[in-house]
C-alpha positions, 0 to 999 in steps of 0.5 A: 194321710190320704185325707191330708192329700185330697186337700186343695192345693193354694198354690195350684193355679199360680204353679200352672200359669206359670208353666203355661207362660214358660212353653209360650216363651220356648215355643217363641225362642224357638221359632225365633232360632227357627226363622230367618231374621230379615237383613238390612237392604239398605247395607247393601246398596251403594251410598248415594252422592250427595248432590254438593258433591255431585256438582263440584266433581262434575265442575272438576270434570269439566275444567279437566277437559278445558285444560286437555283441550286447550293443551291439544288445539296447543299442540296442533297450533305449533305443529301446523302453523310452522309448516304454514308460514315456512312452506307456503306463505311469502311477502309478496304474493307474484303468483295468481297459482299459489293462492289456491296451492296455499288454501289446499295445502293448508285444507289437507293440514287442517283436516288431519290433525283436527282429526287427530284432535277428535281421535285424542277427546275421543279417549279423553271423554272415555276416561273422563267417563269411566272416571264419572261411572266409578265414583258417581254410579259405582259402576264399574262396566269399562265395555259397555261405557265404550260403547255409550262414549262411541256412541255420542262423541261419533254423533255429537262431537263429530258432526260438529267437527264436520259441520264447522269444517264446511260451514266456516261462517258458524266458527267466525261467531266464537273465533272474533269474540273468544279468539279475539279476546285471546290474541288482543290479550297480553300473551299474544301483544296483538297492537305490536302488529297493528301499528301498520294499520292507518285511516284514509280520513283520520291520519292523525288519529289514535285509533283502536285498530286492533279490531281490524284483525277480526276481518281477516281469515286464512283463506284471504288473508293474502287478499285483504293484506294485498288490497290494503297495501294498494292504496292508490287507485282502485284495484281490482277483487279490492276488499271492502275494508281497504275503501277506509284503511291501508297499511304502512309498513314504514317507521317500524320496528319489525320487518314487513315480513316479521309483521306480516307473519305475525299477522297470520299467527294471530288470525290463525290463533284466533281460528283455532280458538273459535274450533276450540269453542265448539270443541269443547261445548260439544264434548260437555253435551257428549259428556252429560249425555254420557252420564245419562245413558250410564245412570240407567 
């Protein structure tokens, strides 16, 4: 029997490979449960916008702002302009003092509510940017978004405002293109008003003389519309436009007091869409370089 058991066993060295190959495996299994599986970064980061949606939303973004805009200069045309042709303005200008009182009244108007036009995109372009900061850049930081909107409406949209203010010349650009275009169209019937206007050299001409509507202003529209009316002679402080043209107030169907408030609607129309203008290119700048400061 002790002979029988000296006998080498076959199977030996396949029984040991076989153990060794089952302690790798549970030292593996065990150092798996042992050391922590890293996590997927990726999971955990925000989805990134696609650029087609990126642009249609900020497209979306900037229509919404034309349209609050344009209802606000709206609501600044029907509260000021009534105060204008009621308190100040007449048919006949008798007075060389009412001029200047016409102008400072109307500057003090003008002033406080494009002031509170600038207060009301201010929170506008706030909300508009907090709206970008939430869906675009998941960031949801309401303080520090005011902060950045501050800080460029109060450098970008208010110096416009301030420089347009002074510098009437630079609102004329958008304000006889725009803001003609605005009243010549079917809203506003600008050749109802026009049929006053008359040729000195081409009587019995059909001429376009809605154009003539572009040298007039609020501050001399009295001027011009006083020179154009005294045809005969020279006239003193006579504008240049009346050497070509005068106004005939006869055979029509409105009243010369109807007419020429009309006039003063549409001019003062087309001025508040030339500050709209600047208005609104002033806030899409404020706006994208909002957006660039919150991307950061």
């Amino acid at each position: 029997m002790d002979v029988i058991n000296k006998l080498p066993n076959p199977f030996e060295l396949f029984m040991k490979k076989d153990e060794k190959e089952k302690n790798i495996e549970n030292f593996n299994t065990s150092n798996d449960d042992i050391t922590p599986k890293p996590t997927s970064s990726v999971s955990n980061q925000p989805k990134k916008v696609s650029p087609k949606y990126f642009v249609w939303f900020i497209i979306l973004i900037f229509i919404i702002l034309f349209f609050i805009l344009a209802f606000m200069y709206y609501i600044y045309e029907i509260t000021i302009l009534p105060s204008i042709l009621n308190n100040i303005y007449t048919t006949e200008v008798s007075n060389p003092q009412v001029i200047p009182l016409f102008n400072k009244i109307i500057g003090v108007q003008f002033t406080s509510g494009r002031l509170s036009i600038f207060i009301c995109l201010w929170v506008v372009i706030y909300l508009l940017n907090l709206l970008i900061g939430d869906v675009i850049f998941k960031m949801n930081d309401p303080l520090n978004i005011f902060y950045i909107t501050t800080l460029f409406v109060f450098g970008i949209v208010g110096t416009t405002f301030i420089i347009i203010g002074n510098i009437t010349s630079l609102v004329e650009v958008f304000e006889n293109t725009f803001g003609f275009y605005l009243i010549n169209s079917f809203m506003y019937k600008l050749s109802k008003f026009t049929k006053i206007f008359k040729s000195k050299y081409f009587p019995n001409f059909d001429i376009p003389y809605e154009i003539l509507i572009t040298r007039f202003d609020i501050a001399s529209f009295h001027d011009i519309l006083s020179s154009l009316t005294q045809k005969n002679g020279p006239q003193e402080n006579q504008d240049e436009l009346s050497n070509d043209f005068y106004i005939d107030f006869s055979n029509l169907e409105l009243s010369e007091e109807d007419i020429k408030n009309g006039l003063l609607k549409l001019v003062f129309v087309k001025n508040n869409a030339g500050h709209f203008t600047w208005a609104f290119i002033a806030s899409v700048i404020a706006i994208l370089l909002s957006m660039n400061a919150i991307s950061k």
